[in-house]
PyMOL Python script that loads the backbone (N, CA, C, O; Angstrom):
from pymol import cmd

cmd.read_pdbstr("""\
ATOM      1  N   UNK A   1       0.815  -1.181   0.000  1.00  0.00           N
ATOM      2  CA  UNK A   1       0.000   0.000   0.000  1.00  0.00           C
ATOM      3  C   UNK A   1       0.867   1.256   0.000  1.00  0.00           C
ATOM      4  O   UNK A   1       0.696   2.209  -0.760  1.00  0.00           O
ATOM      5  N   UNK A   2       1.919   1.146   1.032  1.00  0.00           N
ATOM      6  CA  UNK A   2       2.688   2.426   1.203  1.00  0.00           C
ATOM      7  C   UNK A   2       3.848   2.536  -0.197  1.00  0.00           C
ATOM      8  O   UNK A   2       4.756   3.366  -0.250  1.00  0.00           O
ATOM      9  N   UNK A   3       3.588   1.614  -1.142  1.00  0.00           N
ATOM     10  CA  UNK A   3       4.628   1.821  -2.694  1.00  0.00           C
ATOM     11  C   UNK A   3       3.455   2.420  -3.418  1.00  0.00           C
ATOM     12  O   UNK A   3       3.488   3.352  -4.221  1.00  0.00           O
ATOM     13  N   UNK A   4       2.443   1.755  -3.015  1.00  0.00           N
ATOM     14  CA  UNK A   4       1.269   2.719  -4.238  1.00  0.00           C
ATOM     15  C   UNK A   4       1.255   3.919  -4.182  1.00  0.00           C
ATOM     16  O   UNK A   4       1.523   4.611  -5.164  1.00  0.00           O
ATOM     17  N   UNK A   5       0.884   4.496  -2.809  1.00  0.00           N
ATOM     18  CA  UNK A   5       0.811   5.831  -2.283  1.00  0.00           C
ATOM     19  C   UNK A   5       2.190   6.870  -2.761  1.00  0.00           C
ATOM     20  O   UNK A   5       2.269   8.047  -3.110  1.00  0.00           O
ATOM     21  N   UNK A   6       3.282   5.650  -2.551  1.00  0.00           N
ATOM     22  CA  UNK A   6       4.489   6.962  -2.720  1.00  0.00           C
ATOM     23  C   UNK A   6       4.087   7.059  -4.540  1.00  0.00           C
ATOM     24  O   UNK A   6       4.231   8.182  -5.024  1.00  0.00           O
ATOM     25  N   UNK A   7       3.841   6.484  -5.030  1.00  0.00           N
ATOM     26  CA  UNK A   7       3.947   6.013  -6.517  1.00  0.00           C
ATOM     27  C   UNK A   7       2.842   7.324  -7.118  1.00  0.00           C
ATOM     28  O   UNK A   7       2.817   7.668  -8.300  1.00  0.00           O
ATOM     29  N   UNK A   8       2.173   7.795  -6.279  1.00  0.00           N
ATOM     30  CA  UNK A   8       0.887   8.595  -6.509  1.00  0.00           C
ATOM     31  C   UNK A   8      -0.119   7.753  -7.567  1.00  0.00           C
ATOM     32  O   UNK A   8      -0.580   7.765  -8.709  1.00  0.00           O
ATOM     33  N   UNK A   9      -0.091   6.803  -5.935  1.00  0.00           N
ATOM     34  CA  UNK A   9      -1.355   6.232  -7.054  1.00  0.00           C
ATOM     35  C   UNK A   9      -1.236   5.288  -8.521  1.00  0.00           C
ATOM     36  O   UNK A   9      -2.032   4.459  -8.960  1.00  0.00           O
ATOM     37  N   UNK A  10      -0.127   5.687  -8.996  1.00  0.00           N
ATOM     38  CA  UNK A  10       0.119   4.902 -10.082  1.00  0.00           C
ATOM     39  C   UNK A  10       0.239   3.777 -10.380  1.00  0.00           C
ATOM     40  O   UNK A  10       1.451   3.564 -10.355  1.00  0.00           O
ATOM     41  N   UNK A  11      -0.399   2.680 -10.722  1.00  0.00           N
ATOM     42  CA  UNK A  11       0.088   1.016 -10.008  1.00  0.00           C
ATOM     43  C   UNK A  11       0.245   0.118 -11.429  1.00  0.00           C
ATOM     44  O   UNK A  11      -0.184  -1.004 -11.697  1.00  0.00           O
ATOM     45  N   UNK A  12       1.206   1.276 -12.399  1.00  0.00           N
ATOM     46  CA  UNK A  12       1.964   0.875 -13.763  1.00  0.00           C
ATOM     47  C   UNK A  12       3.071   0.543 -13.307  1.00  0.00           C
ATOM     48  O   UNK A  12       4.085   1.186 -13.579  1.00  0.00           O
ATOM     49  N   UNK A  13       3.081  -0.873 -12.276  1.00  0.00           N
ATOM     50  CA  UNK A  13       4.738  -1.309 -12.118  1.00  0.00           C
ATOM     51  C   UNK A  13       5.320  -2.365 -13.214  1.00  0.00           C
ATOM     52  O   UNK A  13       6.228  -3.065 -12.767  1.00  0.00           O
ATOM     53  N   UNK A  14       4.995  -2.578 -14.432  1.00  0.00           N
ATOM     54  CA  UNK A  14       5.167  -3.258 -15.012  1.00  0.00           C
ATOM     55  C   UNK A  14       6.259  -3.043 -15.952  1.00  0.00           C
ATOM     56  O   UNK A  14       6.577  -3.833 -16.840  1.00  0.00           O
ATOM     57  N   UNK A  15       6.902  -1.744 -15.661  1.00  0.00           N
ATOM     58  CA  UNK A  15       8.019  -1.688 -16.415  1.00  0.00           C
ATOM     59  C   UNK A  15       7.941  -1.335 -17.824  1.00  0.00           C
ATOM     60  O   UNK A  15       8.939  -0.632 -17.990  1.00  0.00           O
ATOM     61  N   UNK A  16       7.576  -1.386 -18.481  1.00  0.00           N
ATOM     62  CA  UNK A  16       7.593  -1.534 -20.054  1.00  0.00           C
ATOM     63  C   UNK A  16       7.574  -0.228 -20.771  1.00  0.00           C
ATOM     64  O   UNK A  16       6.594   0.453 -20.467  1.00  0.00           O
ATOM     65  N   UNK A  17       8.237   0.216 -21.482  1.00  0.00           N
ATOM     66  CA  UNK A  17       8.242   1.812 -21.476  1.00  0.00           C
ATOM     67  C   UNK A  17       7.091   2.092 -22.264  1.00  0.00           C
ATOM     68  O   UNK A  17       6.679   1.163 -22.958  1.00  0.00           O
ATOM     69  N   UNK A  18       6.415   3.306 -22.307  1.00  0.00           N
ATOM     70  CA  UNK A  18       5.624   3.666 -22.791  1.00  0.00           C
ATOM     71  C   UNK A  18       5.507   4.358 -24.231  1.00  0.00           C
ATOM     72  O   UNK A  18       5.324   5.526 -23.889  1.00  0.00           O
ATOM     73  N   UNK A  19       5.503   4.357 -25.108  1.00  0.00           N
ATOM     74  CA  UNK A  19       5.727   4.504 -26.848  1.00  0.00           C
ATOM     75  C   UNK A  19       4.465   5.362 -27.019  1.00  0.00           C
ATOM     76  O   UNK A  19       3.363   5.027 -26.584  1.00  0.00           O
ATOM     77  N   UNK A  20       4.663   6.243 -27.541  1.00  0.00           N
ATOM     78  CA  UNK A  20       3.611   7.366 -28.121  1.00  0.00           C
ATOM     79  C   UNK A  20       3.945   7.561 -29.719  1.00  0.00           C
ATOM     80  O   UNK A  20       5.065   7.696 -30.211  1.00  0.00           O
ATOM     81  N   UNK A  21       2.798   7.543 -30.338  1.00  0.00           N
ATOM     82  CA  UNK A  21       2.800   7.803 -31.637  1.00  0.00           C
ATOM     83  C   UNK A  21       2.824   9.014 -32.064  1.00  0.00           C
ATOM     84  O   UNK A  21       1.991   9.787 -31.591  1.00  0.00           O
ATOM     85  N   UNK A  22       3.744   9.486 -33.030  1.00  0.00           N
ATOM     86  CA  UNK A  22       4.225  10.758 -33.806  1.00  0.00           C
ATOM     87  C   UNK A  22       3.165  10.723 -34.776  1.00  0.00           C
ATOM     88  O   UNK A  22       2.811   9.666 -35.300  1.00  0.00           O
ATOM     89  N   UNK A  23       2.655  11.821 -35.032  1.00  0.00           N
ATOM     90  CA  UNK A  23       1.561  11.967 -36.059  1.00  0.00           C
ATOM     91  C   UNK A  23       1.650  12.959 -36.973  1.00  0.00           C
ATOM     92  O   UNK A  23       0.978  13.987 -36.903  1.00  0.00           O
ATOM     93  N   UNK A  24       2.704  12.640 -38.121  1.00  0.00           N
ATOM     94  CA  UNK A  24       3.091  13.700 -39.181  1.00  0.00           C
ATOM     95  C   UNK A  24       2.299  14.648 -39.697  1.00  0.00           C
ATOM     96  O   UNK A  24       1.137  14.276 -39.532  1.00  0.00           O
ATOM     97  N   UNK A  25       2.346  15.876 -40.337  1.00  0.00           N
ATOM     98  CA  UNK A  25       1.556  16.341 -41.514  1.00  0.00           C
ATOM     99  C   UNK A  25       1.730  15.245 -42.811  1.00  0.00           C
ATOM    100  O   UNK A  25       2.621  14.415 -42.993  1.00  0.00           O
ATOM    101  N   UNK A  26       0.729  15.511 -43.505  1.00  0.00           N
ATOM    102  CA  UNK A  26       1.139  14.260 -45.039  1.00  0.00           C
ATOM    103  C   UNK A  26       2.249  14.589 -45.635  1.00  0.00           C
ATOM    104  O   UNK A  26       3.190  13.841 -45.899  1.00  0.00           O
ATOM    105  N   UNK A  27       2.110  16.127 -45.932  1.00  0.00           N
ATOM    106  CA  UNK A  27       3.632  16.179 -46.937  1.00  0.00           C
ATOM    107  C   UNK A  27       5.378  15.871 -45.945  1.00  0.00           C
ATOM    108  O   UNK A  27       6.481  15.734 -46.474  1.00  0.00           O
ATOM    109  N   UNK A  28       5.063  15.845 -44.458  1.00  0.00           N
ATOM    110  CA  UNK A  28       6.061  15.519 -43.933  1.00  0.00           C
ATOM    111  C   UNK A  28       6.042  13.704 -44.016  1.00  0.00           C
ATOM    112  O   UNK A  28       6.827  12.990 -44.639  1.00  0.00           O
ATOM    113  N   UNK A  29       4.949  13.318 -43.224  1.00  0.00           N
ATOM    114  CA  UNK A  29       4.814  11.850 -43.674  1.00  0.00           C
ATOM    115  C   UNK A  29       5.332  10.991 -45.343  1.00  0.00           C
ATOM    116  O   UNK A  29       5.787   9.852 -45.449  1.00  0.00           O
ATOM    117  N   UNK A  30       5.081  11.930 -46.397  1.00  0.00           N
ATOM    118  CA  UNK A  30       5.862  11.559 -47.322  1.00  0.00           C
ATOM    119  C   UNK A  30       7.354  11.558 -47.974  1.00  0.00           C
ATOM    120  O   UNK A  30       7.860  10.778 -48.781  1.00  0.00           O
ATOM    121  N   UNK A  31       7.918  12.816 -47.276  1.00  0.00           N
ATOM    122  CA  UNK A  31       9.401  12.941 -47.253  1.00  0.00           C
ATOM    123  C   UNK A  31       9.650  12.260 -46.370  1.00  0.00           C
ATOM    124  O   UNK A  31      10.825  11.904 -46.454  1.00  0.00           O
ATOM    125  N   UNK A  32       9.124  11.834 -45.462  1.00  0.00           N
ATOM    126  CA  UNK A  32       9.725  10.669 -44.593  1.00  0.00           C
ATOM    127  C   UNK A  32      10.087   9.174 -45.427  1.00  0.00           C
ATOM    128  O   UNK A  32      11.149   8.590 -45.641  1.00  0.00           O
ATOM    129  N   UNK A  33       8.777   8.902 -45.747  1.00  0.00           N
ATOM    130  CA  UNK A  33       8.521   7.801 -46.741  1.00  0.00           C
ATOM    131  C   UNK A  33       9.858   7.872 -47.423  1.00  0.00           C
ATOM    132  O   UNK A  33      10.841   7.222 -47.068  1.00  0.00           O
ATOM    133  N   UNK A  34       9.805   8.927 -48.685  1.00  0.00           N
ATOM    134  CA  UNK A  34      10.425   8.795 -49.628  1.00  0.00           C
ATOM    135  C   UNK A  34      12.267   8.395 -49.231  1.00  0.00           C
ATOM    136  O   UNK A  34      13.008   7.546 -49.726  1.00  0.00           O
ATOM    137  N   UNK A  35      12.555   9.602 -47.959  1.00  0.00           N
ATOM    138  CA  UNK A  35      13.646   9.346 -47.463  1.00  0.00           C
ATOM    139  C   UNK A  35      14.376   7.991 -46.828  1.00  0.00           C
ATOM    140  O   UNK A  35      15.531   7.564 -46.808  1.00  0.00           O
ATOM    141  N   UNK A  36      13.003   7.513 -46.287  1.00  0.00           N
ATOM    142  CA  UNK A  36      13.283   6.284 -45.883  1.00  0.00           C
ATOM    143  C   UNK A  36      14.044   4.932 -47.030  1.00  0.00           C
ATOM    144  O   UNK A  36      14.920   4.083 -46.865  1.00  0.00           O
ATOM    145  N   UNK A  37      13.282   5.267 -48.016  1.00  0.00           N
ATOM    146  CA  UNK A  37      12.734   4.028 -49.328  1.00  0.00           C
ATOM    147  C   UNK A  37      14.508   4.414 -49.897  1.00  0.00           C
ATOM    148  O   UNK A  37      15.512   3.722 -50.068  1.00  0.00           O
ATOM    149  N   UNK A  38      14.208   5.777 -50.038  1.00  0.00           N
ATOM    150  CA  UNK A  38      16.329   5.829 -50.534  1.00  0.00           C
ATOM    151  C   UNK A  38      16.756   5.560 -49.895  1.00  0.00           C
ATOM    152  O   UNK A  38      17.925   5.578 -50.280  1.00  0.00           O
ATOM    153  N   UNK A  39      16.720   5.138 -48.696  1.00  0.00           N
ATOM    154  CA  UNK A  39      18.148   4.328 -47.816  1.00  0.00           C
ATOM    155  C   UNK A  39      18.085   3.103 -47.698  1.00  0.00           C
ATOM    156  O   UNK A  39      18.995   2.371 -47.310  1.00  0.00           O
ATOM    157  N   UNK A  40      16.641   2.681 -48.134  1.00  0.00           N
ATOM    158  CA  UNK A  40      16.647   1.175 -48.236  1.00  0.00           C
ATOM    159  C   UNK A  40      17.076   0.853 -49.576  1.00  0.00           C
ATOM    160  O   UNK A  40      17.681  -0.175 -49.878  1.00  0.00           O
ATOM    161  N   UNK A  41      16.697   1.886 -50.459  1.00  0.00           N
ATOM    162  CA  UNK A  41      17.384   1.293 -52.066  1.00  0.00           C
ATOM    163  C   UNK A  41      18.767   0.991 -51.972  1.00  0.00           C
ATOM    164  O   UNK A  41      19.424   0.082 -52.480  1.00  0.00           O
ATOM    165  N   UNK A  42      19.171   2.193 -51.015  1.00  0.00           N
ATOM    166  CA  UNK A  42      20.781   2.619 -51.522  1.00  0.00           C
ATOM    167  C   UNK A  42      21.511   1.583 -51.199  1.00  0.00           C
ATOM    168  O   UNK A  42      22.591   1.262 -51.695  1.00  0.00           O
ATOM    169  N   UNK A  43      20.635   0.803 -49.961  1.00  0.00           N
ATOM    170  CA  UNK A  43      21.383  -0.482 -49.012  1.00  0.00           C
ATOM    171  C   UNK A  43      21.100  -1.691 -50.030  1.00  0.00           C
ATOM    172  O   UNK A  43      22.155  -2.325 -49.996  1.00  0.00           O
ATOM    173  N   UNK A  44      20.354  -2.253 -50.793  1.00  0.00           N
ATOM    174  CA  UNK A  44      20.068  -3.103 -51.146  1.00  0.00           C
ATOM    175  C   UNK A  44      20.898  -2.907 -52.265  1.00  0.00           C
ATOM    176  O   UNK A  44      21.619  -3.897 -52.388  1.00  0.00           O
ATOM    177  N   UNK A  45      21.133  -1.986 -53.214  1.00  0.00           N
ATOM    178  CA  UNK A  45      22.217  -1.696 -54.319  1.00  0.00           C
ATOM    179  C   UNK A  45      23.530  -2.201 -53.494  1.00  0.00           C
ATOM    180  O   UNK A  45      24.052  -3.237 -53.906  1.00  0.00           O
ATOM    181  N   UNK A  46      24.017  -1.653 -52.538  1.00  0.00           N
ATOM    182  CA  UNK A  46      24.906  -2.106 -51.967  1.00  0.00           C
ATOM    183  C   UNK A  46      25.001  -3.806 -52.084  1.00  0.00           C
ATOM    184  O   UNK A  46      25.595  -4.626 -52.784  1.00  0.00           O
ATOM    185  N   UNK A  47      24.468  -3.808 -51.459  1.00  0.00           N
ATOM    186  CA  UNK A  47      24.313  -5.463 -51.047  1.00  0.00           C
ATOM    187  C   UNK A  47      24.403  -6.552 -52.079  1.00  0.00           C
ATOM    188  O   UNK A  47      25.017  -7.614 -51.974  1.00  0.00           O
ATOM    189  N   UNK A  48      23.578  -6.049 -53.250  1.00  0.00           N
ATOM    190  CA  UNK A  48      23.448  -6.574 -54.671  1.00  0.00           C
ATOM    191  C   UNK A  48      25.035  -6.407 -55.219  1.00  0.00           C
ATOM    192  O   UNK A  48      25.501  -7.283 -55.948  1.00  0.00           O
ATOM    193  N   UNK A  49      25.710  -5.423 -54.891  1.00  0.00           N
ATOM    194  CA  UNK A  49      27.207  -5.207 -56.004  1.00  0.00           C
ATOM    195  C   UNK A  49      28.186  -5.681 -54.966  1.00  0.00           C
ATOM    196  O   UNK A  49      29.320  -5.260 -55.194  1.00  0.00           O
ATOM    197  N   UNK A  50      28.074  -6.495 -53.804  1.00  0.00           N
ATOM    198  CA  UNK A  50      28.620  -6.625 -52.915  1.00  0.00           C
ATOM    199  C   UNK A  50      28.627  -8.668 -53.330  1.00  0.00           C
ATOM    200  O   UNK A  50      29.610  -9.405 -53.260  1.00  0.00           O
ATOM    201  N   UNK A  51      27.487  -8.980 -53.649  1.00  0.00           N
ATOM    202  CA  UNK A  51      27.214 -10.031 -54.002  1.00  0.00           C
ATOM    203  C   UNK A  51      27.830 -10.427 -55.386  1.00  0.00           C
ATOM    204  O   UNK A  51      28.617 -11.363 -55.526  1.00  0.00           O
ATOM    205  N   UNK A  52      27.303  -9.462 -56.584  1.00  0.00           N
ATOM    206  CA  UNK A  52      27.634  -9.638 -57.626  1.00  0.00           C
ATOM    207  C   UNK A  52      28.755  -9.976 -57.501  1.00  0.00           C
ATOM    208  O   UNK A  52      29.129 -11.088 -57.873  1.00  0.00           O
ATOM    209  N   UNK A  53      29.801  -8.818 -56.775  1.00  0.00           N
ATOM    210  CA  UNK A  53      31.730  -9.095 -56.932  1.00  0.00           C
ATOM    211  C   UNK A  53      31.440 -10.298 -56.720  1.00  0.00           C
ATOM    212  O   UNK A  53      31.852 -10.945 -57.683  1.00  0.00           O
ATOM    213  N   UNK A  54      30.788 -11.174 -55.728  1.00  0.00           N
ATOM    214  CA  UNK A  54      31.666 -12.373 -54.582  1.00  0.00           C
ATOM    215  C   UNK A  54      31.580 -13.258 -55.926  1.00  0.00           C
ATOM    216  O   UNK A  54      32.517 -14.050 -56.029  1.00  0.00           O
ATOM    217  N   UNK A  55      30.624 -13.280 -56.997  1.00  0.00           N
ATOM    218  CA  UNK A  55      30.134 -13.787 -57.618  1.00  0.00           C
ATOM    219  C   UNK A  55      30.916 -13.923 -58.990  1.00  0.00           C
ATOM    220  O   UNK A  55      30.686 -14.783 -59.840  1.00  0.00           O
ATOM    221  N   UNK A  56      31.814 -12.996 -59.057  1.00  0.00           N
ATOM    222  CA  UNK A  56      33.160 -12.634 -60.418  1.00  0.00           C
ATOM    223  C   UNK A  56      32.271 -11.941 -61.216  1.00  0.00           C
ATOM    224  O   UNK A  56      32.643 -11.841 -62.385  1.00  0.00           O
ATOM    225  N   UNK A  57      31.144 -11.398 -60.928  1.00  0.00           N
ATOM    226  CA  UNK A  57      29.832 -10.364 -62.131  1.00  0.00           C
ATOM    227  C   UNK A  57      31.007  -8.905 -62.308  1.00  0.00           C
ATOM    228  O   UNK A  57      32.062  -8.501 -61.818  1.00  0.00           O
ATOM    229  N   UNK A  58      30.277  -8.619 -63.053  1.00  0.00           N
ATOM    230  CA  UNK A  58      31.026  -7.394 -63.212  1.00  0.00           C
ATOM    231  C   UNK A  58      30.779  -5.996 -62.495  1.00  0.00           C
ATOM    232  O   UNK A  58      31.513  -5.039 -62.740  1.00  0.00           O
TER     233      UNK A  58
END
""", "prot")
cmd.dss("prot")
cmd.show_as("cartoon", "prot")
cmd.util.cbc("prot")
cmd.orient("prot")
């Protein structure tokens, strides 16, 4: 009782952090997008000419 009380009441002892959702404007939500998608291209190009070499491709 006397951990609840110091706790004010709060009896979220479960640890787990709490995550709140960011809620873009659209045109920010889409430069996000887009920014995102080029770093996944740029990585997967990577990865692909990284392979190709192992591969004797040109």
């Amino acid at each position: 009782m006397e951990e609840i009380i110091e706790r004010s009441y709060n009896i979220d002892l479960c640890g787990f952090p709490h995550e709140e959702e960011v809620i873009l404007e659209p045109m920010d939500l889409i430069q996000e997008y887009q920014e995102k998608r080029a770093s996944l291209n740029a990585e997967i190009d990577h990865v692909l000419e990284q392979i190709t070499s192992m591969l004797g491709g040109n």
